[in-house]
C-alpha positions as CSV (number, residue, x, y, z in Angstrom):
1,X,-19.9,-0.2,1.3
2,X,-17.3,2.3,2.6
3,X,-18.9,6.6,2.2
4,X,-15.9,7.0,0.3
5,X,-16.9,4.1,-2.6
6,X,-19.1,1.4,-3.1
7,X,-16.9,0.0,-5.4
8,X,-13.1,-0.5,-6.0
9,X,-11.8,-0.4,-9.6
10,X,-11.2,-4.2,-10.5
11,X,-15.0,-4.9,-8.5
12,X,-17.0,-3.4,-11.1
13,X,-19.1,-6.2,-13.5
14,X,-21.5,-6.2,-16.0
15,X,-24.3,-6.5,-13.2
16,X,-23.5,-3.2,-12.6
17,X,-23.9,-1.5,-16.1
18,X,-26.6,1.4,-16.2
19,X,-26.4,1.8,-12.1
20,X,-25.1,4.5,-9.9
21,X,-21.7,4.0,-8.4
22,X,-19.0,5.5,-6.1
23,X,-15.5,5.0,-6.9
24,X,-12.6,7.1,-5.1
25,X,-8.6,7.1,-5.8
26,X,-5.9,9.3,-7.0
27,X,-6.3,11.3,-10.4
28,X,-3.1,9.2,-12.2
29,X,-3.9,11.3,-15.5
30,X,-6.2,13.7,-17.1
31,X,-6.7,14.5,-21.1
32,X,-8.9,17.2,-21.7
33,X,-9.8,17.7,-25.1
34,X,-12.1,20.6,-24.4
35,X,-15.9,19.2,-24.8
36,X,-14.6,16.0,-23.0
37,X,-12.0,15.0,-20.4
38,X,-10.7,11.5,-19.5
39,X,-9.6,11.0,-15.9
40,X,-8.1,8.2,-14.9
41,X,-9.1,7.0,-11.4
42,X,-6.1,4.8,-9.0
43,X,-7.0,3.1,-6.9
44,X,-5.5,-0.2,-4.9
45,X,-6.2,-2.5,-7.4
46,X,-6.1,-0.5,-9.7
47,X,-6.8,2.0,-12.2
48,X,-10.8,3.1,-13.9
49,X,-11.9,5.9,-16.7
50,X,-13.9,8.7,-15.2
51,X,-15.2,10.5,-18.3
52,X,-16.3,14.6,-18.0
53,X,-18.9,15.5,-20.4
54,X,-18.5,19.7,-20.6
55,X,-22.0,20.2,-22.1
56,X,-24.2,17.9,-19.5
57,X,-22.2,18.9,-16.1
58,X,-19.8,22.1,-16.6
59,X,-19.4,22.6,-12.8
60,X,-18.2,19.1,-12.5
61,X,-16.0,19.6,-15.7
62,X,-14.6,22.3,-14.8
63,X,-13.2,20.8,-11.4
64,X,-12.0,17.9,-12.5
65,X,-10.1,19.2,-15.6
66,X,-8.5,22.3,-13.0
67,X,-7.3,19.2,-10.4
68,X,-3.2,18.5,-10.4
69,X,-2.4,15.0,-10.8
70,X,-2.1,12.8,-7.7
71,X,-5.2,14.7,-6.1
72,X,-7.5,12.6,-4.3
73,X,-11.1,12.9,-5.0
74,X,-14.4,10.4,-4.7
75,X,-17.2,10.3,-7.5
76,X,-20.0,9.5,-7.8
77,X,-21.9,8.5,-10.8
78,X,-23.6,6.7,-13.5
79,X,-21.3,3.3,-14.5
80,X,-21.9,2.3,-18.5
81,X,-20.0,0.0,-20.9
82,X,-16.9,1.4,-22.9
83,X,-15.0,-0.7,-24.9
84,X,-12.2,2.0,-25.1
85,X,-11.5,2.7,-21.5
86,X,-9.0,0.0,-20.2
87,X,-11.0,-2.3,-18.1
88,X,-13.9,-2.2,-20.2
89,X,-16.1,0.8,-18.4
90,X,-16.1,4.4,-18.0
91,X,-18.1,6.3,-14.7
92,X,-20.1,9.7,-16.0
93,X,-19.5,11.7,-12.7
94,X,-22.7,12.8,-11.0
95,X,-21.3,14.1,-8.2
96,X,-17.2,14.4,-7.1
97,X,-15.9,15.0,-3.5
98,X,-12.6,16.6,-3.3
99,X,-10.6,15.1,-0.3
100,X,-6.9,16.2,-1.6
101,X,-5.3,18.6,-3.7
102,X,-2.0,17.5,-4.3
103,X,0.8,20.0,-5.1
104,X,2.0,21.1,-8.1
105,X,4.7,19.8,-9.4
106,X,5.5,16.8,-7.0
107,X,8.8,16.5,-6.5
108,X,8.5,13.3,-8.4
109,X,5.7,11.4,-10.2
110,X,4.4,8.3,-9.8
111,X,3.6,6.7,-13.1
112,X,6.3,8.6,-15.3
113,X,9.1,7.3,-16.9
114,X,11.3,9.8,-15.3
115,X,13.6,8.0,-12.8
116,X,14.1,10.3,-9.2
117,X,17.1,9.9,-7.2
118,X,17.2,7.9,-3.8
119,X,17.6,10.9,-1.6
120,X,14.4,12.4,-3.3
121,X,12.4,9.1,-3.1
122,X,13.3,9.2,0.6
123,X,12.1,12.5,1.5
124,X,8.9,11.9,-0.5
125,X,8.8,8.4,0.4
126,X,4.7,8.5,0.6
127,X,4.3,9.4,-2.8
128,X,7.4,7.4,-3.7
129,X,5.2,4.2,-2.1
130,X,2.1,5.3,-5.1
131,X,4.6,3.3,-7.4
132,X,2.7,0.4,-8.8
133,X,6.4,-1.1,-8.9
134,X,7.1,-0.5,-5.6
135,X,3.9,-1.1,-4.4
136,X,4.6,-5.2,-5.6
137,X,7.1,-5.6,-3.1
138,X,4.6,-5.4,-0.5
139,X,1.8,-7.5,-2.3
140,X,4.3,-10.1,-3.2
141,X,5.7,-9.9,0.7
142,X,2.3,-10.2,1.4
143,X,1.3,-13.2,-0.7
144,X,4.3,-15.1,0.4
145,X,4.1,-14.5,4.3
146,X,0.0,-16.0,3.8
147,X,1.1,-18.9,1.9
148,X,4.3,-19.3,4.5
149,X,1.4,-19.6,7.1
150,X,-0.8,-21.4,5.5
151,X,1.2,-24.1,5.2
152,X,2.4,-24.6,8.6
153,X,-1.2,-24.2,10.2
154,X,-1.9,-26.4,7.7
155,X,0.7,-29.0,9.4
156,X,-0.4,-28.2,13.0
157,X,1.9,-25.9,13.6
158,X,1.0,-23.0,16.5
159,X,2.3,-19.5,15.3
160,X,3.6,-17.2,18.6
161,X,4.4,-14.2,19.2
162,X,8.2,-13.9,21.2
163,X,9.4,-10.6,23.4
164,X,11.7,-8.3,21.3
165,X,12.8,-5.9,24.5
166,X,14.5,-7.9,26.9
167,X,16.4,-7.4,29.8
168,X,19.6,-9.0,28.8
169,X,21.9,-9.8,25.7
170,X,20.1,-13.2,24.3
171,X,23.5,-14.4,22.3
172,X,27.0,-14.1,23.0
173,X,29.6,-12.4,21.2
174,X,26.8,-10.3,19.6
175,X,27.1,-6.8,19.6
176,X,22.9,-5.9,20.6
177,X,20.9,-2.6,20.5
178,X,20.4,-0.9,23.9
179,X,17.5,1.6,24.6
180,X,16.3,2.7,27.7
181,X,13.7,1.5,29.5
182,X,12.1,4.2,32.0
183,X,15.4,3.7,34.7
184,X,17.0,0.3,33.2
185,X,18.6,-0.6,29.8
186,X,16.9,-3.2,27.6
187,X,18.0,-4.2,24.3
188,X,16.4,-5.3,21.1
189,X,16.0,-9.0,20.8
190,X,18.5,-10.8,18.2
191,X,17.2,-14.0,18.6
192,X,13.7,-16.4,18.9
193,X,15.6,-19.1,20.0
194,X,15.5,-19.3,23.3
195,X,11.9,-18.5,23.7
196,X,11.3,-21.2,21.2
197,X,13.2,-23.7,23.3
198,X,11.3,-22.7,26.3
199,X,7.7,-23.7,24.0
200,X,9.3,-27.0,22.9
201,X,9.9,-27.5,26.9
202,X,5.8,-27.1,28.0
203,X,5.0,-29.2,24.9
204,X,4.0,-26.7,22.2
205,X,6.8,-28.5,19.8
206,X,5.4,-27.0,16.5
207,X,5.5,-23.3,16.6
208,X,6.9,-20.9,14.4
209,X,7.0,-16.9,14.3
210,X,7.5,-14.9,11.7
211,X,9.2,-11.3,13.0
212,X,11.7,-9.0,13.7
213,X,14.9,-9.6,15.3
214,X,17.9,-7.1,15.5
215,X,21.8,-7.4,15.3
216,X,23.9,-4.3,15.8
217,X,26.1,-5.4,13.1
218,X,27.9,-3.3,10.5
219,X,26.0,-4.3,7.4
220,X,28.8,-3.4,5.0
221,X,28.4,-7.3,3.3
222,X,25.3,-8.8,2.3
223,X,26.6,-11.3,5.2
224,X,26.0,-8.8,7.8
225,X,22.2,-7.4,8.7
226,X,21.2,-5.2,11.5
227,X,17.3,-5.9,10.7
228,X,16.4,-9.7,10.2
C-alpha cells in the first residue's frame, strides 16, 4: 500500500465492502446537487464515485464541491455497494488530502467532446496525455513490446542493449545526426547492425533489441523517418 491509496479504482471487490479505504486520482467530474455531490475519481485504470454527503461531513463537502476539475486530491474513506455508481461502489469520504489544484479553465479538457487544436495540445501536452484515448497508444505500445519479448525469450533469444552515440557514421550515404561530445563530434546511431554482427561473431546468435535509432532524413514521405 502506497500513503497516497491503498487501493486503485478497478482493485476494489466485494471483500472490501463496509471497510475503510484510500483512493487518489484526478477529479474528472463533479455534480453537486446541493445536499449531495458525486465526484468522480481517475485514476490509471480508471475511474470510481466518491459521494459527499453535506449533512454528515460539511467541511469535507464543501471542499470537494469548491475543487476545479482535473485537481488532484487523495481520500480517504468508508467503501460500500452502489449499484448506480459505474463500477458498482461509491467511497463516503472520511478524510481528503488536496495534492493539486488545477487551474481554471484548462486550456483544454480531458474527457470533453470539444476537440483542441495541435498547437494547443502541444503546449499542454501533460494534460493533453490525461486522454483516455491518447493514453491507449501507450498501453497498446506497451502490450505489444511485452508480448514482442515474450516471445523471443520464449525462443532463446538474448535481448541487448547496442551504443546509440558513436564515434563515426555507422552507414554510408546516410545523412547522420552530429552532437558534441565534450571536445569531439559523435553522432546518433542509425543502425544495430553492426553491433549485432559483432554478437553473432562471439556466439550470442539469437539477440534482438528493441530501440532507438536515428536518420537525419527529411521525413516529408511516410518512406522517410528521422526517429526509428
Amino acid at each position: 500500500m502506497s500513503l497516497l491509496r491503498s487501493h486503485y479504482s478497478i482493485d476494489v471487490l466485494n471483500e472490501q465492502f463496509g471497510s475503510s479505504i484510500t483512493v487518489a486520482g484526478w477529479i474528472e467530474d463533479i455534480r453537486n446537487l446541493g445536499s449531495i455531490a458525486f465526484i468522480i475519481l481517475r485514476d490509471r485504470k480508471g475511474t470510481l464515485q466518491v459521494t459527499g454527503l453535506k449533512k454528515e461531513q460539511p467541511e469535507i463537502f464543501e471542499k470537494l464541491v469548491n475543487l476545479p476539475r482535473e485537481s488532484v486530491i487523495s481520500v480517504t474513506g468508508l467503501c460500500q455497494e452502489s449499484r448506480k455508481a459505474r463500477n458498482g461502489y461509491e467511497v463516503l469520504p472520511e478524510k481528503i488530502s488536496v495534492l493539486s489544484v488545477a487551474d481554471s479553465p484548462l486550456p483544454l479538457g480531458v474527457v470533453d467532446k470539444v476537440d483542441a487544436d495541435l498547437d494547443t495540445r502541444l503546449d499542454n501536452r501533460f494534460i493533453d496525455l490525461r486522454k483516455p484515448e491518447v493514453q491507449a497508444i501507450f498501453q497498446i505500445r506497451s502490450a505489444v513490446i511485452g508480448a514482442v519479448h515474450e516471445t523471443l525469450r520464449s525462443l532463446d533469444f538474448d535481448e541487448v542493449h547496442t551504443p546509440k552515440l558513436i564515434g563515426t557514421s555507422s552507414e554510408g550515404g546516410t545523412d547522420v545526426f552530429k552532437v558534441g561530445y565534450f571536445e569531439k563530434n559523435a553522432f546518433l546511431a542509425q543502425s544495430p547492425q553492426l553491433y549485432k554482427q559483432m554478437l553473432m561473431s562471439t556466439g550470442l546468435d539469437r539477440v534482438y533489441e528493441i530501440a532507438w535509432y536515428f536518420r537525419a532524413e527529411e521525413h516529408n514521405t511516410r518512406r522517410h523517418l528521422n526517429e526509428s
